[in-house]
C-alpha positions in Angstrom: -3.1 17.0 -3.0 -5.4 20.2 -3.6 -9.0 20.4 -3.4 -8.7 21.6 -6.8 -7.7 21.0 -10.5 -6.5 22.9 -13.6 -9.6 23.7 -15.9 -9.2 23.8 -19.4 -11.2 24.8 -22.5 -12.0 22.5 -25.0 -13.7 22.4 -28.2 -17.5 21.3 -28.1 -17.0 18.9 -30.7 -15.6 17.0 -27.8 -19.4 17.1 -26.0 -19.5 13.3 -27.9 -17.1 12.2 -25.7 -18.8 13.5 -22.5 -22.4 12.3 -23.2 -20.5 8.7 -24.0 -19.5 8.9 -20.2 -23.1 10.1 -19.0 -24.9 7.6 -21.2 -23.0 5.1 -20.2 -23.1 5.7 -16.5 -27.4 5.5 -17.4 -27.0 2.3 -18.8 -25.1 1.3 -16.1 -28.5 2.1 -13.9 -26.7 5.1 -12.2 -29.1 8.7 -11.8 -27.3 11.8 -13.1 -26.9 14.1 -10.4 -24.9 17.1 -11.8 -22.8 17.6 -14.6 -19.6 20.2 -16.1 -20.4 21.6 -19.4 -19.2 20.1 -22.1 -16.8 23.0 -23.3 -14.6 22.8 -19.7 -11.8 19.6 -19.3 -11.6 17.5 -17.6 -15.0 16.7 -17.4 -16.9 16.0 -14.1 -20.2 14.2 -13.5 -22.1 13.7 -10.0 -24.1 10.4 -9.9 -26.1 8.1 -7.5 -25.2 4.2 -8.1 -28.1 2.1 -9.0 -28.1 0.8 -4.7 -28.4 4.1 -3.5 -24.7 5.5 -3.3 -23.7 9.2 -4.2 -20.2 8.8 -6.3 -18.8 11.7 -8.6 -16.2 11.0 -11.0 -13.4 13.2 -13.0 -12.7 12.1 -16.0 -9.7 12.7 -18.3 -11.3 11.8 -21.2 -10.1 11.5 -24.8 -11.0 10.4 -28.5 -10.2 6.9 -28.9 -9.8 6.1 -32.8 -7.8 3.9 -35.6 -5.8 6.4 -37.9 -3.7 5.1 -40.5 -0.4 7.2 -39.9 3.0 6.9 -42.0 5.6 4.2 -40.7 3.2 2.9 -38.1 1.6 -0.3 -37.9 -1.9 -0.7 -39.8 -3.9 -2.2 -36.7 -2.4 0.5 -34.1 -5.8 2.6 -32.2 -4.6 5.4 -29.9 -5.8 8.3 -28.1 -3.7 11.7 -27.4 -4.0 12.8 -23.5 -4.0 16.5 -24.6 -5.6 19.6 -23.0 -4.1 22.8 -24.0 -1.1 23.9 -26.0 1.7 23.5 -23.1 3.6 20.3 -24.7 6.3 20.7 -22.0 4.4 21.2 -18.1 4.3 18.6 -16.4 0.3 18.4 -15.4 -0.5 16.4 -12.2 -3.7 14.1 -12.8 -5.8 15.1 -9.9 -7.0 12.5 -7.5 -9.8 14.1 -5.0 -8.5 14.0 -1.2 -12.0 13.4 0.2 -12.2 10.5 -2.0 -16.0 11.2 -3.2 -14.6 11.7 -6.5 -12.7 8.4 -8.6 -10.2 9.5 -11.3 -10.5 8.4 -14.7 -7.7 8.6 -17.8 -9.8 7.5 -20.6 -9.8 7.1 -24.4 -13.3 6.6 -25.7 -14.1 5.3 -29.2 -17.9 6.8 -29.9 -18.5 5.2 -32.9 -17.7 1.5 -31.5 -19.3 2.3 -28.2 -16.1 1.3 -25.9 -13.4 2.7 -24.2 -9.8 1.7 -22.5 -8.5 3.7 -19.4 -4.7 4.0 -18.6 -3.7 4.1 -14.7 -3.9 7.6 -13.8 -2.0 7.6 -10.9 0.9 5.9 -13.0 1.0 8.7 -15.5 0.8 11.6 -13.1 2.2 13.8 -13.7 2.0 13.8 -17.6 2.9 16.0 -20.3 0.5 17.3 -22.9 0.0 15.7 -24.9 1.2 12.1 -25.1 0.0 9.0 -27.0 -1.5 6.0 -25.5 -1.9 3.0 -28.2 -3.3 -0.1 -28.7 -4.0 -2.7 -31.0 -7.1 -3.7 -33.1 -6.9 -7.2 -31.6 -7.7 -5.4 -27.8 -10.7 -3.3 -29.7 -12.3 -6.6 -30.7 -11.9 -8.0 -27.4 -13.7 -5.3 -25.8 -16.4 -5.5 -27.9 -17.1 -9.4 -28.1 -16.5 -10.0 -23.9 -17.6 -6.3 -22.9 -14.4 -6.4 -20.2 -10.9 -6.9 -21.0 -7.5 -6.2 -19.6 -3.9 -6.0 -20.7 -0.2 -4.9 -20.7 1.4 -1.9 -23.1 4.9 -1.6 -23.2 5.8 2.0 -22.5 9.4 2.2 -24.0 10.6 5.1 -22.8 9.4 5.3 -19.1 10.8 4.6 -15.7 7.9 1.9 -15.7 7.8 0.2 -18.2 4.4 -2.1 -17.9 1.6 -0.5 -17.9 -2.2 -2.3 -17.4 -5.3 -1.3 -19.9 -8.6 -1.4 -19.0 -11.2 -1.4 -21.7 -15.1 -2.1 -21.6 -18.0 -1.4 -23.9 -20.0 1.7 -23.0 -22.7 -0.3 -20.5 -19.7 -0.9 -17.9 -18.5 2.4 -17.3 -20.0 2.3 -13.9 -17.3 -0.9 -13.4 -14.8 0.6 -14.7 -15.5 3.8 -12.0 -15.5 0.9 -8.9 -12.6 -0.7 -10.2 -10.3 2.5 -10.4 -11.5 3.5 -7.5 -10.8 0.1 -5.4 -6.9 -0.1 -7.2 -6.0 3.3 -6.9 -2.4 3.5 -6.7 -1.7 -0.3 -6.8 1.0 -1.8 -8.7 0.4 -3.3 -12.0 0.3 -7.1 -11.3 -2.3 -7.1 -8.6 -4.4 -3.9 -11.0 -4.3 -6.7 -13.6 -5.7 -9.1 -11.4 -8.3 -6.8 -9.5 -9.3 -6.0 -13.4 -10.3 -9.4 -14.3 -12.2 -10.6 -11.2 -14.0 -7.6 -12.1 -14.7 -8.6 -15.5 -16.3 -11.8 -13.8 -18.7 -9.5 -11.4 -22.5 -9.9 -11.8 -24.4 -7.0 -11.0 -25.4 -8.2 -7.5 -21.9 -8.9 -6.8 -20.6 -5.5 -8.4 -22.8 -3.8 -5.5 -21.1 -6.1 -2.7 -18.0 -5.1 -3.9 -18.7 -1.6 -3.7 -20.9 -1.9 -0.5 -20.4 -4.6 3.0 -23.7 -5.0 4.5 -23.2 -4.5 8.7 -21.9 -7.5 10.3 -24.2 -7.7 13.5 -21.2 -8.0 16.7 -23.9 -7.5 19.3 -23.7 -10.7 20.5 -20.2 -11.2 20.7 -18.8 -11.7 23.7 -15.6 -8.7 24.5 -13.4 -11.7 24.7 -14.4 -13.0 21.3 -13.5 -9.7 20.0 -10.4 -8.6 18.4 -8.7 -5.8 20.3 -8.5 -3.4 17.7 -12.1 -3.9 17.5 -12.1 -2.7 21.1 -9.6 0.3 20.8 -11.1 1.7 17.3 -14.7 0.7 17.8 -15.6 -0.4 15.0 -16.5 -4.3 13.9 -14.0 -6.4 12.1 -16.0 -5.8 9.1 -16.3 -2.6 9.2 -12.6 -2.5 9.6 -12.3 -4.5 6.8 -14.3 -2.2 4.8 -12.0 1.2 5.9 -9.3 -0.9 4.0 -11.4 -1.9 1.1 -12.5 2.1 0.6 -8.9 3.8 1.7 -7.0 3.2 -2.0 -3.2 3.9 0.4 -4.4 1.7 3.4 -5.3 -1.3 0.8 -2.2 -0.8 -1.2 -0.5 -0.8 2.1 -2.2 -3.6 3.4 -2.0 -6.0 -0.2 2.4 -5.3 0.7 2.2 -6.6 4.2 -0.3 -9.4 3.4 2.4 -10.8 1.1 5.1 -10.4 3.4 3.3 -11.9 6.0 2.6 -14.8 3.4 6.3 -14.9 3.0 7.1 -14.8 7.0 4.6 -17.7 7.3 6.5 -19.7 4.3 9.9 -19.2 5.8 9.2 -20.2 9.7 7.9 -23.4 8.4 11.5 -23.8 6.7 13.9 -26.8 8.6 16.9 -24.3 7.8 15.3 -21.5 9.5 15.6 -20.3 13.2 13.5 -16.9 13.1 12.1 -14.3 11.0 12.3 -10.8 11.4 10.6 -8.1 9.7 12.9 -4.5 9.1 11.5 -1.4 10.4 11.9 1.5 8.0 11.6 2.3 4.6 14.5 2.3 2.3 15.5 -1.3 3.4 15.4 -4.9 3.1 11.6 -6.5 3.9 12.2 -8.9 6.4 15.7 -11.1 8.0 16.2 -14.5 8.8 18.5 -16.5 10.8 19.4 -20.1 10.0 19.9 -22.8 12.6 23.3 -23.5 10.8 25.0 -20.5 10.2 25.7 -17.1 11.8 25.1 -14.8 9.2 21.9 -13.2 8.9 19.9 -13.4 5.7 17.9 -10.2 4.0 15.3 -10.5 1.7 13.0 -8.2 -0.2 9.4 -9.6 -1.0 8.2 -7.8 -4.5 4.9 -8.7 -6.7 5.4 -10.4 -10.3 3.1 -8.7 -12.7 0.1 -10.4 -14.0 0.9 -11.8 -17.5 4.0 -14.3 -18.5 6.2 -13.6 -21.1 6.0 -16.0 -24.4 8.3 -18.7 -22.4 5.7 -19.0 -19.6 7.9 -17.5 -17.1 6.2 -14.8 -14.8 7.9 -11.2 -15.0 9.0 -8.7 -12.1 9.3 -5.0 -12.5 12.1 -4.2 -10.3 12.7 -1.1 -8.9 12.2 1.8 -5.7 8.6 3.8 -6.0 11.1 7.0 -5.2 14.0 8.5 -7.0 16.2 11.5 -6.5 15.5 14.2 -9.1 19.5 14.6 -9.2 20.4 10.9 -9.8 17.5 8.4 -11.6 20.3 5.3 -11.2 18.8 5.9 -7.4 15.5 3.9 -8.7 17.3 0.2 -9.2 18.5 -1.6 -7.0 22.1 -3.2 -5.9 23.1 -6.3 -5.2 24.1 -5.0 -1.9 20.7 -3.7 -0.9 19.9 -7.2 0.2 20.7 -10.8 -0.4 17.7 -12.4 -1.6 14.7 -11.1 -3.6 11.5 -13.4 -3.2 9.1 -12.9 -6.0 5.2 -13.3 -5.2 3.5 -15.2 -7.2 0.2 -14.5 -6.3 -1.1 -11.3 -9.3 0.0 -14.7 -11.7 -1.2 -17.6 -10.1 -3.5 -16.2 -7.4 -1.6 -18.6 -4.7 0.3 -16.9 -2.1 3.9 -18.5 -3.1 7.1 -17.5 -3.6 10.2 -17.9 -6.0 13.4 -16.6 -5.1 16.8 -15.6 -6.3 20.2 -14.6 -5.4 20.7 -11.0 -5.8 24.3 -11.5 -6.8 23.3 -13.9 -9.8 20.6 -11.4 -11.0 21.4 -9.3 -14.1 23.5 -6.1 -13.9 21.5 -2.6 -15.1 22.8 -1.8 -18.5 23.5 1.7 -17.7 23.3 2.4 -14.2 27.2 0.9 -13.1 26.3 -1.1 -10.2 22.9 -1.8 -10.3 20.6 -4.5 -11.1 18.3 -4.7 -13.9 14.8 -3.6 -13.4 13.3 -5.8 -16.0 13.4 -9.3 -14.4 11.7 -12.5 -15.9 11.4 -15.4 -12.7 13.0 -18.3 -15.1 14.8 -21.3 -13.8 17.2 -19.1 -12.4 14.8 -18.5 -9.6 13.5 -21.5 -7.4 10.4 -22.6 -5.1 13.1 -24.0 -2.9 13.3 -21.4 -0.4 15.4 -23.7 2.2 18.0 -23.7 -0.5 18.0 -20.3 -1.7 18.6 -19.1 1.9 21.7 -21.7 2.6 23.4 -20.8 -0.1 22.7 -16.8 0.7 24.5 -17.3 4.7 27.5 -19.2 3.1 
């Protein structure tokens, strides 16, 4: 990632959208440090927070509005992410490697005083332009709670959920914490981490954003944890790196499930040990049953946040890296591993688990081989983990 970004020139008609942003961020108690002008995209603004903190954000901002078009439906809003007139580049969203600035894709409806932002880390790189829509239903939303969150289909993507984030124009400094604390996350726990946020007060928006010194003077060495020791830092302070680092705390929210899953399968009667795999490009973790001699080897994925109109939760199933010469490399096989354990927690916020044979999940339509990447956790998958995992080592 470069230190800088493409530029583009942009009508000043657009300036509405950019002062939407500033005001905002004013009524959100923040000082306006600096500004770009308002003929140069994306637009970038320099601000201090109302406790104090110096933030910048870049903003990918477009018009938001509700146009009736031919053969589309009447209550459809969209925005068109478009700078330029290269319709076939692929442009990479940039994300700032110091992290002092926070990366915003936006669509902003002046008139109505609100706007919804797409993940732009999700849609990096993008094409100029493309169309993100949603419904009037979402608009009113927005307005009547100030705060709301949601999944759009995206039909022709490798990732086919995508989380909205809308607000009216007084939380744009949230929205700005939010993207920054979930950058790069997957869509279940940004769903999630989107309402709690929604929920905030203004005092606890500024927590969230800032951890007040935990005082470790009088701590004894032994009462200390040792990476306290070897890094030198507290364990809140530690706890803040993670909370600041968007990689580290997507990172970290993988391994905290796993570890959650560990925990729920040593406490099995069936189960002798649990071993995590080392490695990418693997199964999660492998476990050996008192009765049997064949090893077990599950992967641990997130369900996303919303259930599908049965109730069931939903998994999107597949690798975070493809080859550029074969896409079927995205899915998975039943061969990969034996059981996939869905967590439960971006639905229920409860750190269980249902699972599934991978060799009664349902085969890819195209990709020979391969196993579907849209997954709903029906009765098909169970909470009897014991069960699961005796069946898998017969």
């Amino acid at each position: 990632m470069t230190a800088t970004y493409d530029r583009f020139k942009v009508d000043s008609r657009r300036n509405a959208i950019r002062e939407f942003l500033i005001h905002g961020l004013e009524l959100s108690g923040c000082g306006i440090l600096q500004t770009s002008g308002p003929t140069e995209a994306p637009f970038r603004v320099s601000f201090v927070s109302p406790w104090g903190e110096r933030m910048g954000v870049l903003a990918y901002a477009f018009t938001a509005n509700q146009v009736l078009t031919p053969n589309r439906p009447v209550d459809e809003h969209r925005f068109q992410v478009k700078y330029g007139s290269d319709s076939k580049r692929l442009h990479e969203l940039w994300q700032d490697p110091f992290g002092l600035y926070t990366t915003i894709l936006v669509g902003i409806n002046v008139e109505r005083g609100f706007f919804v932002g797409a993940d732009p880390v999700l849609n990096s790189p993008t094409r100029f332009f493309i169309s993100k829509e949603f419904k009037e239903q979402h608009a009113k939303q927005i307005e009547n709670a100030g705060w709301h969150a949601w999944e759009r289909e995206r039909v022709s993507s490798e990732h086919p959920i995508e989380v909205l984030v809308g607000g009216r124009r007084e939380n744009m400094l949230r929205y700005i914490l939010f993207e920054r604390d979930v950058r790069g996350e997957e869509q279940g726990p940004r769903q999630l981490v989107a309402e709690s946020y929604g929920r905030l007060t203004q005092a606890k928006l500024r927590l969230r954003s800032q951890f007040e010194p935990l005082l470790v003077e009088n701590l004894e060495s032994s009462e200390r944890h040792r990476l306290e020791t070897e890094f030198k830092l507290s364990a809140r302070e530690l706890l803040e790196l993670v909370a600041t680092a968007p990689r580290l705390k997507m990172a970290v929210r993988g391994w905290v499930a796993e570890q959650h899953l560990r925990t729920t399968l040593e406490a099995l009667p069936a189960v002798r040990s649990v071993q995590p795999i080392p490695g990418d490009g693997h199964a999660d973790l492998q476990v050996t049953l008192r009765r049997s001699k064949r090893a077990v080897t599950i992967e641990c994925k997130n369900v996303l946040r919303d259930r599908d109109a049965h109730g069931n939760a939903r998994l999107d199933f597949m690798r975070t890296r493809v080859s550029q010469n074969d896409r079927c490399t995205r899915y998975y096989s039943a061969t990969d591993f034996d059981v996939v354990a869905a967590c439960m927690h971006a639905n229920t916020e409860r750190w269980e688990f249902r699972a599934r044979l991978t060799q009664d999940m349902e085969p890819h339509k195209v990709c020979a081989g391969k196993l579907a990447n849209r997954v709903v956790v029906d009765s098909g998958w169970s909470s009897d983990l014991n069960a699961v995992l005796e069946r898998a080592a017969m």
